[in-house]
N, C-alpha and C positions, 0 to 999 in steps of 0.2 A: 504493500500500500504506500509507503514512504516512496521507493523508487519508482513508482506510477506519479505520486504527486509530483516530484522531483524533476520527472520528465516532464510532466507536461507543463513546467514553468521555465524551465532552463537547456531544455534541449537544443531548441534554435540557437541558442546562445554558445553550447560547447559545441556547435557545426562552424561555428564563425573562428573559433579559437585555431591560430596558425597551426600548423604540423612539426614546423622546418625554421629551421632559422631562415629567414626572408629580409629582403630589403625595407627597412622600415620605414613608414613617411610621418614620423614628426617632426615639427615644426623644425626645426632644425634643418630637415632635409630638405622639405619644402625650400625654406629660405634660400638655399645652395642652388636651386633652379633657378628662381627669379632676382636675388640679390639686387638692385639698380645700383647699388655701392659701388659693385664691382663689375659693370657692366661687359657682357662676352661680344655682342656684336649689334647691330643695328639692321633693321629690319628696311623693307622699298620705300618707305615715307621716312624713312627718316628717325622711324622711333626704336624704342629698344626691345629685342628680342623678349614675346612673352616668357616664356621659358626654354631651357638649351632641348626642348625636342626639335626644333625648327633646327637648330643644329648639327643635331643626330642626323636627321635626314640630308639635310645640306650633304654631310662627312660619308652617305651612302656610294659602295659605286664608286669611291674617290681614294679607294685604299693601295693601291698597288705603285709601284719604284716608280722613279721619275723615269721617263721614257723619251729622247728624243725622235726617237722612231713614230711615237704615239700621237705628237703632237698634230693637233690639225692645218690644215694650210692658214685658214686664220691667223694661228701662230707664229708664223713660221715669218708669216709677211710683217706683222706685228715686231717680230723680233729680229729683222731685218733693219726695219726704220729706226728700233731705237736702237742699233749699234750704230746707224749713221748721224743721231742726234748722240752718243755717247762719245762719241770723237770731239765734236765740238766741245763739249764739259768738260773733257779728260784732266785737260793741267789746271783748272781751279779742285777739280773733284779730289785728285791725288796732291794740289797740297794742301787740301784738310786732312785727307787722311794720312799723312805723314807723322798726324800731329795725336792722335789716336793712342791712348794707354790703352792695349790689347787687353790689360791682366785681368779687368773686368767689365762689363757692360749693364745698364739699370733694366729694368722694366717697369712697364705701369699695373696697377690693380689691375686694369682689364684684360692686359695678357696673360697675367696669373690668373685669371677667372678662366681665361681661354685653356690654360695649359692643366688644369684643373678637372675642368668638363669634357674637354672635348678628347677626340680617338687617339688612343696612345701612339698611332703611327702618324701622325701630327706634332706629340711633342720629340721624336725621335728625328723627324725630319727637320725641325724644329733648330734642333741642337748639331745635325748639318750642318745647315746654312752657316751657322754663327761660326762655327769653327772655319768654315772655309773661309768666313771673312776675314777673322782674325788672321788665319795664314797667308793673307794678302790675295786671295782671288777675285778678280774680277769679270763682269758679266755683264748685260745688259738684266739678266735674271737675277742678279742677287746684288745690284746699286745701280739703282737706275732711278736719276735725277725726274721729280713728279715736275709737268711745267703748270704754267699759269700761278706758280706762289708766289710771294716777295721773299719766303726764308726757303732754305736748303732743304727738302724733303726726301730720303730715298726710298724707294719700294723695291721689294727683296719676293719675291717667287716662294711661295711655301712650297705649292702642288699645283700642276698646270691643270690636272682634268679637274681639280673641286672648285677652282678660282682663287684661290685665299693666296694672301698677299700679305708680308711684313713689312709696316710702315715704320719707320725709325729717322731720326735727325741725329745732328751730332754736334753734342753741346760742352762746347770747349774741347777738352780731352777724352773725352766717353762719350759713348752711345747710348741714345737712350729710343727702347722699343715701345710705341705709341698703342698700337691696337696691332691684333690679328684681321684680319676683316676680306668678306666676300670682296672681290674683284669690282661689284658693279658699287659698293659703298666707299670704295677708294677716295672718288671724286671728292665725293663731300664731308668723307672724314681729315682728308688732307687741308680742306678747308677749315675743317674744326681747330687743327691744329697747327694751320698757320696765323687761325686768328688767337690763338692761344698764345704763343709767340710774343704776337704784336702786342694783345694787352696785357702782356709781361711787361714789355719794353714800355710800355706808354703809361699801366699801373702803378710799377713797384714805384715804393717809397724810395728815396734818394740814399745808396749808403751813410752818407756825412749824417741827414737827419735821425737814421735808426740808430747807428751808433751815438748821437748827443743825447737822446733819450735815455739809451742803456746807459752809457758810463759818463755823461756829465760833457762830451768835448765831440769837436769833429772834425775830428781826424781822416784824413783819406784813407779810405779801407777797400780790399778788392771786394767786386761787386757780390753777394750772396747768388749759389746757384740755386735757386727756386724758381719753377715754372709754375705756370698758372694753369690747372685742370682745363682739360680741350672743354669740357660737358659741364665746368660750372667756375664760377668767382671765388676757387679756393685755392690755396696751393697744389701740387701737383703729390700725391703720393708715389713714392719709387721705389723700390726692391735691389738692391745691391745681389748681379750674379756671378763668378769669378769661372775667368774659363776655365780653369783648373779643376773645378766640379762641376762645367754644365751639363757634361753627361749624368747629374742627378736628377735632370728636369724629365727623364723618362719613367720615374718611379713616382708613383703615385702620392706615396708621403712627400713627396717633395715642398718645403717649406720656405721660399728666400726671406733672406734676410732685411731687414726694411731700412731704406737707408739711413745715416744721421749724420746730423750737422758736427761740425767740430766740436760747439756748444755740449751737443748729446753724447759725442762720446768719451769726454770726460767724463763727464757723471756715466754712463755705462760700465768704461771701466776703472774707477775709484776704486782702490781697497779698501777690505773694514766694511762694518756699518756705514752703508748711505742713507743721507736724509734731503730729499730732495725738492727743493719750494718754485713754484710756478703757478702762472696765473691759470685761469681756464685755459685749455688750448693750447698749451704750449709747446705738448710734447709728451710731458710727464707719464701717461701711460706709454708712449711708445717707448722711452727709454726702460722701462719694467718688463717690457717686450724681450728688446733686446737684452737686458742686463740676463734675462732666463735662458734665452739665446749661448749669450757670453759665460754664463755658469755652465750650462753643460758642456760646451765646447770643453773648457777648461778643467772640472770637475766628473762629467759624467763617466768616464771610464774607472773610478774609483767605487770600490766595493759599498752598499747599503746610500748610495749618494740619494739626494731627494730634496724634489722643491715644492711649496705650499704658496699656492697666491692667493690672496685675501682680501675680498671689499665687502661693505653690507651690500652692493648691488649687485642680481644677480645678474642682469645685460654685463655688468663691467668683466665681472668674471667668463661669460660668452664670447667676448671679445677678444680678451687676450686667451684664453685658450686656442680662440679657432687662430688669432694672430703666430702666436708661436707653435703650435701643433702639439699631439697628443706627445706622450712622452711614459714609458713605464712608471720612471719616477718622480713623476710630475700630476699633483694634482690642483682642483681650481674649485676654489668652496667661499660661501658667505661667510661671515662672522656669526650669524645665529645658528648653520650648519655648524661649525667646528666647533663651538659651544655646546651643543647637542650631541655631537660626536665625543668627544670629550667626556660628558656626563655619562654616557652609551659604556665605559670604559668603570662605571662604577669606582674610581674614586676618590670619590665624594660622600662625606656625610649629610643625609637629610636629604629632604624634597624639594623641590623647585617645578611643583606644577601650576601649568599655566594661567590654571581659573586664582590664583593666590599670589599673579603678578602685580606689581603696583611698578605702573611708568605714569607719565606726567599726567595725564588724562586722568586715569584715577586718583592721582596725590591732589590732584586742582578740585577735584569735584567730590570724595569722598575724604577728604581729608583738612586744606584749607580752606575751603570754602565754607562747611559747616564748623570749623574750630573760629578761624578769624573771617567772619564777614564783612564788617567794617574796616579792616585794614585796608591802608592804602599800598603797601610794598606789595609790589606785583608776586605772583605765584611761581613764575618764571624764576625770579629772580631768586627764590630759597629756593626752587630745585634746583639752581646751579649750582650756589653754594653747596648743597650737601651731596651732588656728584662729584663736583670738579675738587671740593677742600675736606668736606668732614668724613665723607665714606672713601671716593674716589681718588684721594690723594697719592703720592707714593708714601707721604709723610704719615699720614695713615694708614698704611699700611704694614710702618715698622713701628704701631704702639700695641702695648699685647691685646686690647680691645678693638683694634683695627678702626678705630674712631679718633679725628683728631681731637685733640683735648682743648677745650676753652682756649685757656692761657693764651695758646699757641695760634689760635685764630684770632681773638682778639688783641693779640701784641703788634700784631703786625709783620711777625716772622717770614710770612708768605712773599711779603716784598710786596710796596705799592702797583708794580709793572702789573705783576700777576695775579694780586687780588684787588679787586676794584669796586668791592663792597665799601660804602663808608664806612669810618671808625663808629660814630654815634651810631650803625645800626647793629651791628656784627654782636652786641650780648645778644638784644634780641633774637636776629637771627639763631644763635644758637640754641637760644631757648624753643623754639618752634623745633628746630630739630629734634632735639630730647624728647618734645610730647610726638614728633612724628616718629619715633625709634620705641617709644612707649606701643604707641597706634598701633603700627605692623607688628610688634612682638605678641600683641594681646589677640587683635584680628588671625595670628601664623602665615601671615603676608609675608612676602619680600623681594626687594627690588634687583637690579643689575649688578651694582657695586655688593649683596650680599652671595650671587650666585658666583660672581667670579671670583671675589676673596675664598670662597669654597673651593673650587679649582685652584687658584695659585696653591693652597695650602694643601691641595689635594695630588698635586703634583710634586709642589715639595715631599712629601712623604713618599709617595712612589716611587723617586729618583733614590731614595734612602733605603728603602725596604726592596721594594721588584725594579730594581735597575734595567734588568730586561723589558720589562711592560715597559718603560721610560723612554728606552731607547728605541723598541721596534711599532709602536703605536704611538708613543708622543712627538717626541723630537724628528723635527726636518731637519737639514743640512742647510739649507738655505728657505729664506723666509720672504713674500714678498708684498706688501699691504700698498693698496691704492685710497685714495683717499683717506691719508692718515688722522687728517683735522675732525672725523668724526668720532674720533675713539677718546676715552679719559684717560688718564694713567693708568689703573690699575687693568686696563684692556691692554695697553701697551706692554706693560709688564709682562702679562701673557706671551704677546711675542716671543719677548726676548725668551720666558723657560720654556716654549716650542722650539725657537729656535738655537735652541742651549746655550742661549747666552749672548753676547756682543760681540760684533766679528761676522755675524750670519745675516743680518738683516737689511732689507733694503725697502726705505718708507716713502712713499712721495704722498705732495698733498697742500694744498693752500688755507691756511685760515680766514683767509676772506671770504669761505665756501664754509665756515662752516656753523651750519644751520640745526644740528642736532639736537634738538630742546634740551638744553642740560649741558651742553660741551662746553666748555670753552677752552679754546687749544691756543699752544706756542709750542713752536719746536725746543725750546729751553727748557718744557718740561719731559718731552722725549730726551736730551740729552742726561737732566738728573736722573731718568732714569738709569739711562745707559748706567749712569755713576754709581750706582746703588749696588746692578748687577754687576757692575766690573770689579768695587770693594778697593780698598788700597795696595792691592796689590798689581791689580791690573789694570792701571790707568791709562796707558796707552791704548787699550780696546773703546772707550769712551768715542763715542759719535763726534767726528767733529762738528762743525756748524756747517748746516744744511749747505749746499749746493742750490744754485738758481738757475731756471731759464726764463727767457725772459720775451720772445718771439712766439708771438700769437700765431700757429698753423690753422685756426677753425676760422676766425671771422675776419671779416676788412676792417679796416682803421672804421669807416662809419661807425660800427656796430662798439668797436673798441675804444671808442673818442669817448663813447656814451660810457660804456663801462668805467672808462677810467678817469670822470667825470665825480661817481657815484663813488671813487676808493678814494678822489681826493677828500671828500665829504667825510669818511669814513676812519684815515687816518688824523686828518686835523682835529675831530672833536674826539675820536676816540685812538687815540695815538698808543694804545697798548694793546688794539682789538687784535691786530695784526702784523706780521711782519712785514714791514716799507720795502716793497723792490722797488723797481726802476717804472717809468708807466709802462701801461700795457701797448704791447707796441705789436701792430698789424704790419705786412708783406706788401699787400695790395689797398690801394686806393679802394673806394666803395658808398654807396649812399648813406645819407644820415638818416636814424630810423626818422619814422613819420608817428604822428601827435592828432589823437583825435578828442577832441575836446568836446563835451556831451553828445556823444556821440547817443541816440536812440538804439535801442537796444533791438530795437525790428530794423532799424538799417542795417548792424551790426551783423544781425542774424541773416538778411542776404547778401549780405557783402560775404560772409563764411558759405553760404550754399550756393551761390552765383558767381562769386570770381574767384573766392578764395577757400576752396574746400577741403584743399591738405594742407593750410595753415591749421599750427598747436597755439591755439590760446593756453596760455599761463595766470593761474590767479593764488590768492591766499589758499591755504590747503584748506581750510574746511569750508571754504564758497565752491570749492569745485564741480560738487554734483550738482548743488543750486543754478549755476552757471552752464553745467551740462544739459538741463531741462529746459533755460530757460532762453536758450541760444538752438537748440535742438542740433547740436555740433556734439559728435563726439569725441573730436579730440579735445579735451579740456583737461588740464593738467595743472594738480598741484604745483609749487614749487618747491618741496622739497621732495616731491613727488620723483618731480622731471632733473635731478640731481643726477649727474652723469648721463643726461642723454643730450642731444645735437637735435635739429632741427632747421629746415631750409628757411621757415618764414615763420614768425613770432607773434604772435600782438600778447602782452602784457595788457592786462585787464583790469581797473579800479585797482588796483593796489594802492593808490594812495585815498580813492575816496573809503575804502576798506578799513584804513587803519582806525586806531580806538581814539574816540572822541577826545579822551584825555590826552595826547599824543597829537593829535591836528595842529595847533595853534604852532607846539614846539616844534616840529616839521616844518611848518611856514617859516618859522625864524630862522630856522635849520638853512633853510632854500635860500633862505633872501638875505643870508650874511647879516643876521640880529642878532644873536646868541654871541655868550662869554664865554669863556675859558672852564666854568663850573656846569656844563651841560650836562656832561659826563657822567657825572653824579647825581646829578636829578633828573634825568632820562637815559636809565641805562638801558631799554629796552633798544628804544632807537637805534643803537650800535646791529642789533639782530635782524631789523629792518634793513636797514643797507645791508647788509651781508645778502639779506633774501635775494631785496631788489637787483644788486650786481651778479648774483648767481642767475634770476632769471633771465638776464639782458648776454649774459655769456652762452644763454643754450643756444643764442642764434646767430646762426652760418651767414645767409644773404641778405635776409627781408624782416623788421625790424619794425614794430607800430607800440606804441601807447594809447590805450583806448581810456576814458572815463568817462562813465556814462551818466555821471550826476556831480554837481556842483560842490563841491569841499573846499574846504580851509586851507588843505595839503596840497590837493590837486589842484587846486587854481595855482597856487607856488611854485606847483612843479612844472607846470606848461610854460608857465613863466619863466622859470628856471633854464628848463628844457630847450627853449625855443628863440630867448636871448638874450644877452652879453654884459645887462644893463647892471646885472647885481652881484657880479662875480669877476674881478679886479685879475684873479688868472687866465681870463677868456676876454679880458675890456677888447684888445685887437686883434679878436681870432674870429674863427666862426659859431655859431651857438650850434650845440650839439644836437639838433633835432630841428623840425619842420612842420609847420602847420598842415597838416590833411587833410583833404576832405573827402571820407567815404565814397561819395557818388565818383570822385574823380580821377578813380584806381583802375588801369588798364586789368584785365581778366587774366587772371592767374590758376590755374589747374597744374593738376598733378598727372603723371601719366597712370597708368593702369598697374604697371609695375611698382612705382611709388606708392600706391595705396597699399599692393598687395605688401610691400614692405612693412608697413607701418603695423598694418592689421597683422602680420608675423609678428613684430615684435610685442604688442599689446597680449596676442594667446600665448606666446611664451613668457609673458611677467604672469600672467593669469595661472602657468602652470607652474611658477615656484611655490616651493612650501613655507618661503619666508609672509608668501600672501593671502592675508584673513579671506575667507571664502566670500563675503562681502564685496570685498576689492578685486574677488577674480570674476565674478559677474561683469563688474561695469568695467575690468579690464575687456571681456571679452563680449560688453552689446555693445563697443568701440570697435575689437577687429569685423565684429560681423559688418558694422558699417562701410567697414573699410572693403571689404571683398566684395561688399553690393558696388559702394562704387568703382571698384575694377572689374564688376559683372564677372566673378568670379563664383560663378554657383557652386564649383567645387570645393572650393574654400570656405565659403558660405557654411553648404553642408558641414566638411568637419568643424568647422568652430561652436557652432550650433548642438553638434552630438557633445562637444566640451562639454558647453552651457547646460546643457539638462545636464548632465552628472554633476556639475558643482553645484547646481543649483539643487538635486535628489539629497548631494552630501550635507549640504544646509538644511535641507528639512529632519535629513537624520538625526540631527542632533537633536534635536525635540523630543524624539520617542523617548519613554520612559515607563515604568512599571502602568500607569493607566493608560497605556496604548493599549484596545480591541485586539483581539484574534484578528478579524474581521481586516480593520487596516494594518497590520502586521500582512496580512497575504498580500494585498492592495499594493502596499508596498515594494514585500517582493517580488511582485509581476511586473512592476514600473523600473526596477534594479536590472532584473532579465534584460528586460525591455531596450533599457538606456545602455546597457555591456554589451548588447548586441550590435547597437551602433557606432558604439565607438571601437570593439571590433574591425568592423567594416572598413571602419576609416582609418584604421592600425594606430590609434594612439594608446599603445597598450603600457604605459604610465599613466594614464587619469584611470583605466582599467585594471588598477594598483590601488589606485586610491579610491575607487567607488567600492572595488572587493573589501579594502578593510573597513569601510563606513557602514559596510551592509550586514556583515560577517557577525556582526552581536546580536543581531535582531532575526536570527534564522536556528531555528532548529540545529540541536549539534548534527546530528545525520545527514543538514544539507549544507553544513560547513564543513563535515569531513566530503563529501560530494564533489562539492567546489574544490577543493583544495587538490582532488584528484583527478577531477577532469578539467580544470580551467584554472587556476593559480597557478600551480606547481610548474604548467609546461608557460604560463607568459614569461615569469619567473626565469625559466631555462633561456626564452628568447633573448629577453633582456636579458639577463647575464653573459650569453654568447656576443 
């Protein structure tokens, strides 16, 4: 009778369940088709290949040796004319290439997409040509001069029967390879890239001015070699290949190396602990890139070697993993993962479950809110102190209560730089603390700073007792955290006993980013740590002082004018929020965002569905969904939401009609150079506001607006501000950073298809981390399904959809409980069948992980041992395989 019920709820469902290990299509894979990041080739109009099956078939038919015999009379006459056009060019052509460092040559993302995707008898013919050039051969078939350019362009003969063709210039001393591309897209990619070119030469900032920026003088410097993207207004991404391994480019792993500035490879390769400070954009993950690059090179042939890279975000860690490639002893995990992992390792005393968390949300609402009502010191501002000083300190962490003590807060020990609480309020504050450490003791609450003192203490012991456990589960060899500015000390700490100490680590990160309610970061306090773990004996392992870069690769000077606008503001009133680099300094010239000023919120909302539909609005985090409804857009995005991601076109949203009433006036005086030298102190909040505001003005690449759709105190200041020169004595004879707009008078902007489908990837992939409340993977994922309706992406539609019902089944699970029916108990599990059969289908057999364990308490043991032998146990095998 059981096995009769059993079939007839879950039969369909173990029909779907794979046999074999198969090629799997989540999102991940998907992405690998359509990417527009890394664009493979261009389609007859001009746009970008939906996905590399158009290429598949192109590469049909087109596999066998090059054949002169083969070729057609077409050919033949073709390649006739340009050996009588290649005489003429010959003595300009050979004394470029005279000039030619053979030992390596770059390429662009797109031809790593190319060599990636496409027929490995492509990348072998590939690595041909290149070698024959290098050895000095020449041909009408492998350099031959494109006409009708103003710059030097050659085209290189892949394969005569498929058409494909290598486009490549030659810049300076090296080669640099443009696109792979069909024969009849030649024309107009050559175009792309001789306009590329030109708006190098006619863009770039002037050496003399970047360098007076960075170091203060201007000095005549040779020119920086950066080109500007053929497909967009950024720098040009490139790949460093050395002939000496091109024949790697035929193995599948094959991974080049990304190139870097001088700038980057000092910090790459620094010894010791690095701690490395840059603005948005600057770099900073790609040298993390490389420096895991640089470790294995150097390290990997060594017995038990291993690397751990570390962000709270999981895109950051997507990134650089797919950037540097898989690796045995290389893994790529969140900070709440390896916390978990860690805890998964049992040891640790006590509990730390999740319903018994207290983070800012609940210390503000069930704690001071109803203790001090009437108090005017912000809530913010006592949850930083007892992150950043009374729990999270290093200094509290070497008292035997793991609490810093009065005295010690109150004296001022901590240094004016570092703490920035007043003197008159600091008893207080610590008084609130003691009833807040009272509160969670009594409630058996506890916060971050209690779970990781557990851990550090729990590692100390393990290292002492099971050295083994210590050494083959905890400790990595090399250790690598991106956005360090969001961690407190005793997070850091952590590091360093993962990464056994000082000498292993490598930290990059800006504190003008950093937004984490409760953080407040300096590299000075990464360095006492270092000092702590190093002890008096080994003070030479001690971090030195952060490393800088300082050259903006994401956005143009417009977008960076404005940024760096919003740090001057940031360092003058709050001159210890941050550490002062040099400004933020753009490559390329670029528009000043644009400023729309009560803007109606129904213009707004077709200006986003009629011109501009794969623009990301950015607003306060908790107006987001309010603003998701009520724009009926679904890219709308937090801002600390949208922390580590990029973005083609911006518009920033009431952020200033937003802020808190009490806060308007002092923001106007802020804007309009009224404020004293005591700001500081009687609005410390505002320091967290600029941080926001300049993080959200850094997500964006091209396209750049300020909207406010209602009249404020702040916002009228900040238009003002924004728009001109009249109130701010560093800008009297420049230009004002921003431009009046008007909605109606914005030429039509769209996305292509591929771009949607991008986005909509990346939204279902945030929706399927586990760092995200099932809450937040809903409206991550009724954003990708928008995104694939408008790339008329049914298929994508579909799987996103089969997502959506299982997180959305997982959220109701949680409800059930002892007075759930029989009755909806079956209901239930016929909608569970139901939902695994779909997502089956569509092979995301990780949500079909997570729906089995949401399901799996609410069923009969007989059809949990069922499941587990007909459908867990073999997804289980796939995924592991």
């Amino acid at each position: 009778e059981e096995f009769r019920q059993f079939s007839s709820v879950w039969k369909k469902t173990v029909q779907k369940v794979p046999t074999s290990v198969q090629t799997l299509t989540c999102w991940a894979q998907v992405r690998e088709r359509i990417d527009v990041k890394k664009m493979e080739s261009m389609d007859e109009d001009g746009n970008l290949a939906d996905t590399d099956e158009k290429l598949n078939r192109a590469l049909m038919g087109a596999l066998n040796e090059e054949s002169e015999a083969e070729e057609s009379e077409e050919e033949e006459i073709e390649s006739k004319f340009d050996d009588l056009t290649m005489e003429e060019n010959n003595a300009e052509v050979e004394k470029n290439f005279t000039k030619i460092d053979w030992s390596q040559f770059q390429v662009t993302a797109h031809v790593v997409k190319f060599m990636k995707t496409g027929d490995a008898k492509y990348r072998e013919i590939f690595v041909k040509k290149m070698k024959q050039l290098a050895k000095g051969e020449r041909s009408h078939k492998l350099q031959k001069p494109l006409k009708g350019c103003e710059s030097i362009i050659y085209e290189s003969y892949l394969e005569n029967k498929s058409g494909f063709r290598i486009l490549w210039t030659q810049e300076g001393d090296r080669i640099v390879v443009w696109f792979i591309a069909k024969h009849k897209n030649v024309s107009r990619l050559a175009k792309l890239i001789d306009d590329a070119k030109n708006r190098t030469a006619r863009q770039q900032l002037p050496e003399s001015f970047i360098s007076e920026l960075e170091n203060g003088n201007s000095s005549a410097q040779p020119k920086r070699e950066v080109l500007l993207d053929a497909l967009g207004n950024v720098p040009l991404k490139l790949y460093d290949v050395s002939f000496d391994s091109v024949s790697d480019i035929v193995k599948k792993s094959w991974t080049p190396q990304m190139h870097l500035t001088d700038e980057e490879r000092k910090v790459v390769e620094a010894k010791g602990t690095v701690l490395l400070l840059g603005r948005s954009g600057t770099g900073k993950t790609i040298c993390i890139c490389n420096r895991i690059e640089f470790d294995r090179q150097r390290l990997g042939h060594k017995p038990n070697f291993s690397q751990l890279f570390v962000s709270r975000s999981s895109q950051l860690c997507r990134y650089v993993k797919d950037a540097v490639g898989s690796n045995e002893g290389s893994s790529f995990t969140t900070f709440n993962k390896l916390v978990g992992n860690l805890l998964e390792l049992q040891i640790v005393n006590g509990s730390f479950h999740p319903r018994q968390h207290v983070d800012f949300a609940r210390f503000n609402q069930d704690f001071y809110t109803v203790r001090y009502p009437q108090e005017n010191i912000s809530a913010l501002i006592v949850w930083k102190a007892i992150r950043t000083f009374f729990k999270g300190s290093i200094e509290a962490f070497q008292t035997s209560t793991g609490l810093l003590s009065r005295e010690y807060f109150v004296s001022g020990k901590l240094g004016k730089n570092r703490c920035k609480v007043p003197s008159k309020l600091r008893d207080f504050l610590y008084d609130i603390f003691l009833q807040y450490q009272l509160w969670i003791n009594e409630k058996h609450l506890w916060d971050d700073c209690d779970r990781i003192m557990a851990l550090l203490k729990g590692i100390e012991d393990t290292k002492k007792t099971h050295p083994l456990i210590y050494e083959e589960k905890i400790k990595r060899s090399k250790l690598y955290v991106d956005e360090v500015q969001d961690y407190m000390q005793l997070e850091i700490l952590l590091f360093f006993y993962i990464g056994g100490g000082p000498g292993s680590l490598f930290l990059a990160g800006d504190p003008a980013q950093s937004v984490v309610l409760g953080t407040d970061f300096r590299f000075e306090e990464v360095r006492s740590v270092g000092h702590f773990v190093a002890g008096s004996e080994r003070r030479k392992l001690i971090p030195e002082k952060p490393m800088t870069v300082n050259v903006n690769f994401r956005s143009h000077a417009g977008v960076l004018n404005c940024a760096g606008g919003f740090l001057d503001l940031l360092f003058s009133y709050f001159p210890g929020s941050a550490k002062q680099l040099e400004k933020d300094v753009g490559l390329f010239k670029g528009a000043r965002p644009g400023v729309f000023h009560n803007v109606l919120v129904q213009q707004l909302s077709t200006l986003l569905r009629e011109k501009m539909p794969g623009a990301v609005v950015l607003c306060h985090d908790e107006s987001a969904s309010r603003w998701r409804d009520m724009l009926g857009h679904k890219l709308v995005y937090g801002i600390r939401e949208a922390k580590g991601m990029e973005f083609k076109s911006v518009i920033i949203l009431d952020f200033f009609a937003e802020l808190p009433s009490s806060l308007q006036k002092p923001w106007r005086n802020l804007l309009l150079n009224r404020e004293g030298s005591d700001f500081e102190s009687r609005f410390p909040l505002v320091e967290t506001h600029l941080k926001l505001v300049y993080t959200a003005v850094t997500r964006c690449i091209e396209q750049l607006f300020f909207a406010e759709t209602t009249s404020s105190i702040a916002g009228d200041a900040a238009v003002r501000w924004l728009t001109t020169t009249m109130n701010n004595k560093d800008r009297a004879n420049s230009e004002a950073l921003a431009t009046i707009n008007n909605v109606r008078d914005l030429e039509s902007m769209t996305m292509t298809n591929d771009e949607f489908c991008v986005v909509g990837i990346d939204n279902a992939e945030l929706a399927g981390s586990s760092e995200v409340e099932l809450e937040q993977a809903l409206s991550y994922l009724d954003r990708a399904i928008y995104c694939f309706r408008e790339a008329q992406s049914s298929e994508l539609v579909t799987k996103a959809q089969a997502q959506y019902l299982s997180v959305q089944l997982r959220e109701k699970l949680i409800q059930i409980d002892s007075s759930t029916t029989m009755h909806d108990r079956e209901t239930i599990e016929r909608e569970a069948a139901h939902v695994l059969e779909l997502l089956l289908r569509e092979n995301l057999l990780l949500e079909c992980m997570n729906l089995l364990s949401s399901i799996t308490p609410v069923l009969s043991p007989y059809t949990q041992q069922k499941l587990e032998e007909y459908i867990t146990s073999r997804i289980r095998h796939v995924l592991s395989v």
